[in-house]
N, C-alpha and C positions, 0 to 999 in steps of 0.2 A: 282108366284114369288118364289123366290129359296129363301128356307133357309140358311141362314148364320150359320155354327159352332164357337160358343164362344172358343177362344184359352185360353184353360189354360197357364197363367204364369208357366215360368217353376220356378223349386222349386231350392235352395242348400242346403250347408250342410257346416258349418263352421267349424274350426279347428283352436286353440290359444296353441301355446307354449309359458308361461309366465316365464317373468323374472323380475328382481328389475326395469329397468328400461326402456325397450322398450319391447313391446307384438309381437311376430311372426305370424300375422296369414293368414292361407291360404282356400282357396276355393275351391268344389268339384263339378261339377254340379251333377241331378238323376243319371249318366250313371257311377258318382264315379269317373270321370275326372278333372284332375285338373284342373283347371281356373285362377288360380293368386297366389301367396303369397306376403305379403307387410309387413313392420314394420311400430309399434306404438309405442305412447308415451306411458305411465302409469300414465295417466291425467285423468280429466273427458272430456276433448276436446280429445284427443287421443280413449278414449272410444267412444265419437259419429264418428270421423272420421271412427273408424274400422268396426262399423255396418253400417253407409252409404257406405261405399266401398262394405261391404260385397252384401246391399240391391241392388245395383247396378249393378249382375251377377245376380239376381232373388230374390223371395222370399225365405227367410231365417227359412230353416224349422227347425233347432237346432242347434247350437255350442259347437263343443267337446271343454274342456278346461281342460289343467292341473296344478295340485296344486292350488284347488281353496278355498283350506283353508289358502294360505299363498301368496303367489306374485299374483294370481291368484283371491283373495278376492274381490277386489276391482271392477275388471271386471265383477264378480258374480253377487255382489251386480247391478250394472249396467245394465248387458241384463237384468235378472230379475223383475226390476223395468219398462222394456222396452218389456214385455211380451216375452221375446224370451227363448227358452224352451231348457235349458242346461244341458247339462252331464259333468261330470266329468271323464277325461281320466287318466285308473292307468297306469301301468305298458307299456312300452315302447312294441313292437314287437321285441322279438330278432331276429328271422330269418331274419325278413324286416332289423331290425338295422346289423347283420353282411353282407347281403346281399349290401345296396345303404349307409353303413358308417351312420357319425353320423354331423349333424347340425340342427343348430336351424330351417330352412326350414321346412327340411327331418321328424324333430318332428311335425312341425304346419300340414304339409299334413297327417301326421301319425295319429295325432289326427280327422283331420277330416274324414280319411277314418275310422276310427274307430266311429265316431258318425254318418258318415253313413248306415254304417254294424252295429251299436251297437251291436258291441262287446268292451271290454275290459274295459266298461261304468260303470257307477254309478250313481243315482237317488247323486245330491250334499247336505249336508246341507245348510238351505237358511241362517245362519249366520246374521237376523238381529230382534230376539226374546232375549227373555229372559235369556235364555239356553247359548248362546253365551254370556250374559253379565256374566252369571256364570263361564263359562270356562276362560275367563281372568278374574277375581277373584281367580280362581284356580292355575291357571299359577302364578299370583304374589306370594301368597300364598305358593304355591313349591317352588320358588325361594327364600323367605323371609325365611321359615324353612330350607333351604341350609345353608344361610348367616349364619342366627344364631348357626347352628352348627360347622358352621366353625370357627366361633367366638370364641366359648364354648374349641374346641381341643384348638384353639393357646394359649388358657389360660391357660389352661392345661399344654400345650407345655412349656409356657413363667416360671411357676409354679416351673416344674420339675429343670431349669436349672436358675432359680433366685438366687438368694446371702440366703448363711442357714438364713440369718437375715429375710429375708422376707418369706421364705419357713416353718420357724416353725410358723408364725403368721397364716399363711395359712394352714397347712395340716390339720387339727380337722373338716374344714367346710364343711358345706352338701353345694351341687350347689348355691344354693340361698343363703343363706345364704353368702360365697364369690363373687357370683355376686356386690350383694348390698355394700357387704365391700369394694369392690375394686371400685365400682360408688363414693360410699362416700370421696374417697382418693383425698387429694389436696397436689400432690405433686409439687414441686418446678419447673414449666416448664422453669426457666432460667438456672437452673443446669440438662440440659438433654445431656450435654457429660460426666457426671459421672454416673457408671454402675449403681448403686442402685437406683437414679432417673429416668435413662432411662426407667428400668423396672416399676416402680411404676407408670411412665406417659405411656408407653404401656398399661400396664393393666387395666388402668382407663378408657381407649380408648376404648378399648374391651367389658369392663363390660357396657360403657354406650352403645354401639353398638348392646349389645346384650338381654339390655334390650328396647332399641328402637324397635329390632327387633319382641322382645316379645309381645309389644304392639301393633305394627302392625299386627300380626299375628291374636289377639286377636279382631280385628276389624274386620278384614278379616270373619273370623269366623262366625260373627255378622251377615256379610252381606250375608253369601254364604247359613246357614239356612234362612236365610229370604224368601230366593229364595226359597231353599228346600221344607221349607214347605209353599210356596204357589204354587209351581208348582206342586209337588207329595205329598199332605198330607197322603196318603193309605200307599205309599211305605215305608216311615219312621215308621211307626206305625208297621211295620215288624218284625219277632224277627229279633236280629242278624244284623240289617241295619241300621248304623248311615248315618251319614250326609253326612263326606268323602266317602262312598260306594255310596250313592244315589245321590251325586252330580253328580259322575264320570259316573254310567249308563243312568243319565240324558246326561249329554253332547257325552254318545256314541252313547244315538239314538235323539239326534239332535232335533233342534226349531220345524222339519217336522218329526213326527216317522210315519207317511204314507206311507214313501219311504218306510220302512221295510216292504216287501210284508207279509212274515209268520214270525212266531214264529223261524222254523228251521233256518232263515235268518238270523234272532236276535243274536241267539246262535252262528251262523260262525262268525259273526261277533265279537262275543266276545270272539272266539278261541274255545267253549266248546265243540264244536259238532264233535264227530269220524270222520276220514276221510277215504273211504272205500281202503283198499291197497289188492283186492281180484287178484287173477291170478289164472285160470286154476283151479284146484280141490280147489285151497285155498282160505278162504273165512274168512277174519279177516280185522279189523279197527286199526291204528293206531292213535295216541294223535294226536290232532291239535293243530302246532303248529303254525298260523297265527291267526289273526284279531287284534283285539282292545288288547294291552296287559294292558293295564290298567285297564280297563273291567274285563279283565278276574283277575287279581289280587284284585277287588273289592269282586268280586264273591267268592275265595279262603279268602277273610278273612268272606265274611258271610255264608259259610262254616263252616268255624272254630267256628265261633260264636256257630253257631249250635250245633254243636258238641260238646261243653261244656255244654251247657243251656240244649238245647231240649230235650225232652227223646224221638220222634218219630224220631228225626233225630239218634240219638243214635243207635235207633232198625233198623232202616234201613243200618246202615252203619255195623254193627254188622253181619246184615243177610248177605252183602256183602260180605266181610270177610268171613264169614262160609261158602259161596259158591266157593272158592277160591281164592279171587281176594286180591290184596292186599288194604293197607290202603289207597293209594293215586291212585291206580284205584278206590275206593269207593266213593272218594271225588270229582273223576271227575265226576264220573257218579250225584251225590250232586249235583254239581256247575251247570250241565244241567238241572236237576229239575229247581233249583232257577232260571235261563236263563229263563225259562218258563216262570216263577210264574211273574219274575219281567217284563217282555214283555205284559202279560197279563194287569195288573196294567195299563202301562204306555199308551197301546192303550186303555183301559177304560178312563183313565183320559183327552186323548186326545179327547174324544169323545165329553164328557162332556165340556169340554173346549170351542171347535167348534159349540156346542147346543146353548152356554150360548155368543156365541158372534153372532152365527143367528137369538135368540129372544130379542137381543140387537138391 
């Protein structure tokens, strides 16, 4: 009796160019041919239509996706939760894009031949831990200290060009102090088409705006160490690492810091790491100027930290200097230490994390 060969299903390769409100996406079979492209909603029924379509050309071996921290989220969340194993597509193919022009299509295939080739890929953040509920804390947080600055100038502003009657009552006071004064003000809001009530009902507006603002701010705070120190207790206890520094490295290696293969990974990520510019006999690194810029602006203020407090950081940046380099090449080369130091940490505490929910 003859043997029968089990036929492997054949596999694809999915590709999503996302937008606010219909998903592009297309399909690639193993040979990296295309199969389909179709639009979806930006539903959770839109989301199973798009993977039953996809499951329907084969098995669905990965789906390139882009911006999957923003129009892109949603979908995330969703393969994910549906075991399917996603990459995030950065940067577009220029030659392909001058070459076949530019549409929503032309992107969803672009995306998938690229998670097929995995090239131009990234391991995504999974966006539904902790770390994410930190980072929109942060984001409000950013926004709130905007407002209130903005607030603070127009006072300022309204101050400079008020009537001398209310300008001399006002010049003598420290910020707070004229905050409060001007919250306290009950001026006449029926008389608001003559100049010096105008002002006085402006400014009252301001000052309680901006002490709202202050408040909120003040919560915010509350909530984002909370987080802090229960996610990275080690990293805070750092010299030089408050909260805003540790929050910020937290949300750049993400709910998953798995994805970051290495330490040097870490570092590009956060812009620290030389980037090698050699040719021919020449053989020198230029500043990186890509990754996380926030990151890296976390890292330059605990830096700075350092460099005021520490005496070994002192001695080091000192010897730098002495060996030619200047002050701000000694702080880059700093800020890649700390890159280190604080990747170290974070995959330790990930570890432990991961132990204490397996013997759970």
């Amino acid at each position: 009796m003859a043997k029968t060969k089990s036929v492997r299903p054949p596999f694809v390769v999915g590709g999503v160019d996302t937008h606010k409100d219909l998903h592009v996406a297309a399909v690639v079979d193993e040979n990296n041919r295309v199969l389909g492209s179709d639009f979806f909603a930006t539903t959770r029924q839109g989301y199973r239509q798009m993977l039953t379509w996809m499951a329907s050309f084969g098995t669905v071996a990965r789906i390139g996706v882009e911006c999957t921290g923003s129009y892109g989220a949603g979908l995330l969340r969703h393969l994910q939760n549906a075991g399917i194993t996603v990459l995030e597509v950065t940067a577009p193919d220029k030659m392909e894009r001058r070459r076949r022009g530019k549409s929503d299509t032309i992107d969803a295939e672009s995306a998938a031949h690229a998670a097929f080739s995995l090239i131009r890929t990234v391991t995504p953040k999974t966006r539904s831990g902790m770390i994410e509920a930190l980072r929109v804390l942060k984001v409000c947080r950013k926004t709130a200290v905007a407002a209130r600055r903005i607030a603070l100038q127009m006072i300022q502003m309204n101050i400079v060009s008020s009537p001398d009657e209310l300008r001399d009552q006002l010049r003598n006071l420290t910020r707070m102090q004229l905050i409060r004064t001007l919250a306290a003000w009950r001026p006449d809001v029926t008389a608001y088409r003559n100049v010096q009530d105008a002002y006085r009902i402006a400014l009252k507006s301001l000052a309680r705006r901006y002490l709202e603002l202050h408040d909120e701010i003040a919560d915010l705070d509350i909530m984002i160490a909370s987080i802090v120190d229960e996610l990275a207790p080690e990293l805070i206890k750092r010299n030089a690492i408050g909260y805003e520094s540790a929050s910020q490295l937290l949300i750049t290696a993400g709910d998953n810091p798995q994805r970051l293969q290495s330490e040097p990974g870490f570092a590009a990520l956060c812009g620290v790491s030389p980037v090698p510019v050699s040719s021919g006999k020449t053989n020198r690194h230029r500043l990186n100027r890509g990754g996380d810029r926030a990151a890296n602006s976390a890292l330059h203020i605990i830096a700075i930290g350092r460099l005021r407090t520490d005496t070994k950081t002192q001695e080091y940046v000192a010897k730098r200097v002495a060996e030619g380099h200047s002050k701000m090449e000694a702080l880059r080369c700093l800020k890649r230490y700390i890159a280190r130091e604080v990747f170290t940490l974070l995959r330790n505490q990930n570890r432990q994390i991961n132990s204490t929910q397996i013997t759970t």
